[in-house]
N, C-alpha and C positions, 0 to 999 in steps of 0.2 A: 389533429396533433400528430406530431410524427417525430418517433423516438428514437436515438440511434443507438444502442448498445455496441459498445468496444472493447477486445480485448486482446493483448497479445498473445504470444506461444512461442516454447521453444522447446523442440524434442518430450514435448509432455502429451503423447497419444492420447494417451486413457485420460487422462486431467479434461484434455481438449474433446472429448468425446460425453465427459458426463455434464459439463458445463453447459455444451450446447442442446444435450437433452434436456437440461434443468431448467435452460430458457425456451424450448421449445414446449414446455409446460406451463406457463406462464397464465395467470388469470386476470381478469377484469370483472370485479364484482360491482364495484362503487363507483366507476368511472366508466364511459365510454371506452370501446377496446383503440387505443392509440393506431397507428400504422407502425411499425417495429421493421427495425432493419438490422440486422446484427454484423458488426467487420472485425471478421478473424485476420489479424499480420502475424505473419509467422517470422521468426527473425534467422531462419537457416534455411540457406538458400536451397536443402535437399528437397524441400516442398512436401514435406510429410503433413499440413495442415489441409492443402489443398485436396489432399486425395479424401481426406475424411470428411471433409464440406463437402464433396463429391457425392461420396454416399449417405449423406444426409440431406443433402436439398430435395429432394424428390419428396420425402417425407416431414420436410421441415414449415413449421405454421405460417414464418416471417419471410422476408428477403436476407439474403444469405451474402455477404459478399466475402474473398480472401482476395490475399495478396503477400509480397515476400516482402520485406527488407531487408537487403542484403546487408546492409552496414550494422555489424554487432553492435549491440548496446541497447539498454531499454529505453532510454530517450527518444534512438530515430524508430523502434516502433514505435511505440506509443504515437510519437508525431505522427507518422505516416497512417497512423489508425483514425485518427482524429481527422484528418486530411480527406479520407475517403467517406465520412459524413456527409449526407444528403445535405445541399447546399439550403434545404428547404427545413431542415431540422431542428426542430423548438426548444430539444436534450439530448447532451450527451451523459451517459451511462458508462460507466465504466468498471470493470472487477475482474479477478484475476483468473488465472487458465485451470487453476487448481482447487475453485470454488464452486457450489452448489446452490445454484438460487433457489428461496422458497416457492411458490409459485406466486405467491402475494406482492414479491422483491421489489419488482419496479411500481406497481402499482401504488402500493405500500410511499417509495420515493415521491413520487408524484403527487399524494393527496397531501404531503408534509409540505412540498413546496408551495404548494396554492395556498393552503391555509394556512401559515406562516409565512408569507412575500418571501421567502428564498433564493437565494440564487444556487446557493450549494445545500444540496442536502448529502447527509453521510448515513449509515448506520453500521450492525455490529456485525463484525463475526465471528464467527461462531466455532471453533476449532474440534475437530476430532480425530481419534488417530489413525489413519487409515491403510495400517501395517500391523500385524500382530508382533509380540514381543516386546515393546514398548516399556521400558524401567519404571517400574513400579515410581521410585521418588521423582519422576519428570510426570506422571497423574498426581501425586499427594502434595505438588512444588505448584501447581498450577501457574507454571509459566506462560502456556499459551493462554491464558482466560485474558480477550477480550475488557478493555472497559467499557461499563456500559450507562446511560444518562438516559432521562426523562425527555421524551420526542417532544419537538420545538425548544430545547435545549441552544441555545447559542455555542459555537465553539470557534475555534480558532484557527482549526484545521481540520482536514481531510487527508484520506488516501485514497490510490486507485483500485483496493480493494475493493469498493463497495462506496459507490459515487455516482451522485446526478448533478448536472452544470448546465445550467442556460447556455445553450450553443453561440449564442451573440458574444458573450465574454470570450471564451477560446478564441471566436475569429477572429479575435481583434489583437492576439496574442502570434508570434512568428521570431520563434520557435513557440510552443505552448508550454514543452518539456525544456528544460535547460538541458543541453547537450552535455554541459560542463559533469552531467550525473549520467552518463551514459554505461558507466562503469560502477562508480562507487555506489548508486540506490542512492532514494532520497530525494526523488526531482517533484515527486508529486508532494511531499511533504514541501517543498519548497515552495514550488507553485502556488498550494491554497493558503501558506500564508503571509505568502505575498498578495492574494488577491483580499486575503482578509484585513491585511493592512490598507491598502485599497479601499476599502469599504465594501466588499460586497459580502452578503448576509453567510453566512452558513450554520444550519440548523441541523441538530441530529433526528432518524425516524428510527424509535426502538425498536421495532415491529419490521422493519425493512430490512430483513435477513439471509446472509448468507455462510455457506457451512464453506469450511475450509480445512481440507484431508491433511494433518502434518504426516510428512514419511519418515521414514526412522533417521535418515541421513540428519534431520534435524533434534532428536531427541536425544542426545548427549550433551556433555557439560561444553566443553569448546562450541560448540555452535552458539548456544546460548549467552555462555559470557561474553565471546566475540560481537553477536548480533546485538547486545544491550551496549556495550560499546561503541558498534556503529551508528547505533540509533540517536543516542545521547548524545556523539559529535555531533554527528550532524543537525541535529538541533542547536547548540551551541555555532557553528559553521551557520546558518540559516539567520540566526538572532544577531551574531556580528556584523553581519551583513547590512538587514533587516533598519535593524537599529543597535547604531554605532557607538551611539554616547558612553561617554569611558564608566557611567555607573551602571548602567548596565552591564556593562562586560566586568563589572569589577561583585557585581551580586552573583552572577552565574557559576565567576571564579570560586568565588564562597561557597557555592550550591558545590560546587567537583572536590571541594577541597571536603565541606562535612561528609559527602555520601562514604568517602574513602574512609574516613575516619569513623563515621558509622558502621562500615562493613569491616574496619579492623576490631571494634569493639566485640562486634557481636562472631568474629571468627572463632573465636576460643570455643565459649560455650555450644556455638552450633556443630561442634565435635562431638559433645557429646548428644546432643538430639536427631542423629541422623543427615545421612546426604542431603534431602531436600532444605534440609536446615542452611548446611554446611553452602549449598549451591546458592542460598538464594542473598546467604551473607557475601559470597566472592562476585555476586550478579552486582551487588549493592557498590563495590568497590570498582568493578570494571563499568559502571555508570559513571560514577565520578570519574574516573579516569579520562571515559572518550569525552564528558565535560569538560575537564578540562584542554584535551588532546582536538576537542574541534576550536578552541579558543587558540590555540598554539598553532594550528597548522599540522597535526600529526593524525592522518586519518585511514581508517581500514576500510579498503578496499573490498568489498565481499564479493565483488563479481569476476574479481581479475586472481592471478594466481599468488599474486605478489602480495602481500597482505597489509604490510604498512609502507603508505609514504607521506614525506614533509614536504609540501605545499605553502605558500605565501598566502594562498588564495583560500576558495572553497572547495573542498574535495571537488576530485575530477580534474581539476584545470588542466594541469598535462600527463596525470597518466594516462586519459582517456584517448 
């Protein structure tokens, strides 16, 4: 069996330095030990990935491969990562530059797929904070906590957080990433449930673990409200798509319109029970919103500087 694990980077040294130690620890207890190939894309053309695969291959368990892609945006890495897959490769793997695998991670993946005929398996991760100073009501809001499901769980999606995929489905896919999300985020979410519409299986493994350092740039209120914004469009943006039928889109309208009106209810009193209160009522309301705002065409860009634009389309189409 031969496994490809993928991941991007961009100006994240240390991110990209503990990641690779965390899969250079990697075990096989239950399984035969696979062949493992790991492909770093760096997406800045400065080449600061490559130097660090440098001084790690020497000491490294697996085959080590880098490469750049010059064209901003995480679509055309991700693509170009997937690309450099051993043409002979049974899975791909995939999780981010600022993640920590257990050592059990992929293994862990792999015993989920077998024993559950999977094509996609997911699991959880695992957030912690990995900067001191950290506001007290952003630990007692538990905004980053993960959800998490019962292994061989059926879902409906994935992300490239923390992902295994039969390498046969990608190949058969060109682009594998919509380009169209090169900017906005949201391409993987896109992708697995499109592919889940499609029919192929995707099962969750609780146990198939990875830790994920937040830095403080994200543990404020603006990031937060904006990121649950973006997220919820885009789902919304994904399902219009998806499936088009005017009642669906007229239930989801409903779903943007209660959350708002839920999170104006509960704004008063979360005044008085503290920020984390208060946050996680104005979260509730900027849900609804980018619900309703991926159904409209008004969608927040998080990767670009400009933060709202109106589109016809699916985020991306042409600010990207």
């Amino acid at each position: 069996m031969i496994l490809s694990v993928c991941l991007i980077t961009y100006k994240r040294p240390q991110g990209l330095r503990r990641v690779l130690e965390g899969l250079n620890a990697l075990t096989f207890e239950s399984m035969a030990q696979p062949e493992i190939e790991v492909i770093v894309v760096d997406n800045d053309i400065d080449g600061l990935a490559a130097r660090i695969c440098a001084e790690i291959r020497p000491s490294f368990n697996w085959v080590l491969k880098d490469s750049v892609e010059a064209q901003r945006g995480i679509t055309y890495a991700r693509n170009k990562s997937v690309s450099l897959a051993s043409a002979e490769s049974d899975f791909i793997a995939i999780l981010d530059d600022d993640e920590i695998p257990e050592p059990t991670w992929l293994e862990n993946l792999v015993l989920a797929q077998g024993k559950y005929s999977a094509d996609i398996v997911t699991g959880p991760v695992i957030p912690y904070f990995s900067e001191k100073g950290t506001p007290d009501w952003v630990v007692e809001g538990n905004f980053f906590a993960p959800p998490r499901f019962k292994t061989g769980e059926q879902r409906e999606v994935a992300f490239t957080n923390n992902v295994l995929v039969k390498s046969e489905i990608l190949r058969q896919l060109n682009p594998v990433f919509d380009n169209r999300f090169a900017i906005s985020g949201g391409s993987d979410a896109f992708l697995f449930l499109t592919l889940s519409k499609a029919g192929h299986k995707i099962v969750w493994a609780d146990d198939a673990i990875v830790s994920d350092g937040i830095p403080s740039s994200r543990t404020n209120l603006k990031w937060i409200l904006f990121r649950g914004y973006r997220t919820w469009g885009n789902y919304s943006a994904y399902e219009k798509e998806l499936y088009p039928a005017v009642f669906t889109q007229a239930v989801r309208m409903l779903k943007g319109f209660a959350l708002i009106v839920l999170g104006l209810v509960k704004l008063v009193p979360s005044l008085l029970l503290g920020k984390a209160s208060l946050a996680k009522s104005l979260l509730t309301i900027f849900r609804g919103m980018g619900t309703l705002g991926g159904l409209l065409g008004v969608h927040y860009q998080e990767y670009k500087h400009t933060q709202f634009v109106i589109e016809k389309g699916l985020s991306g189409n042409s600010a990207a």
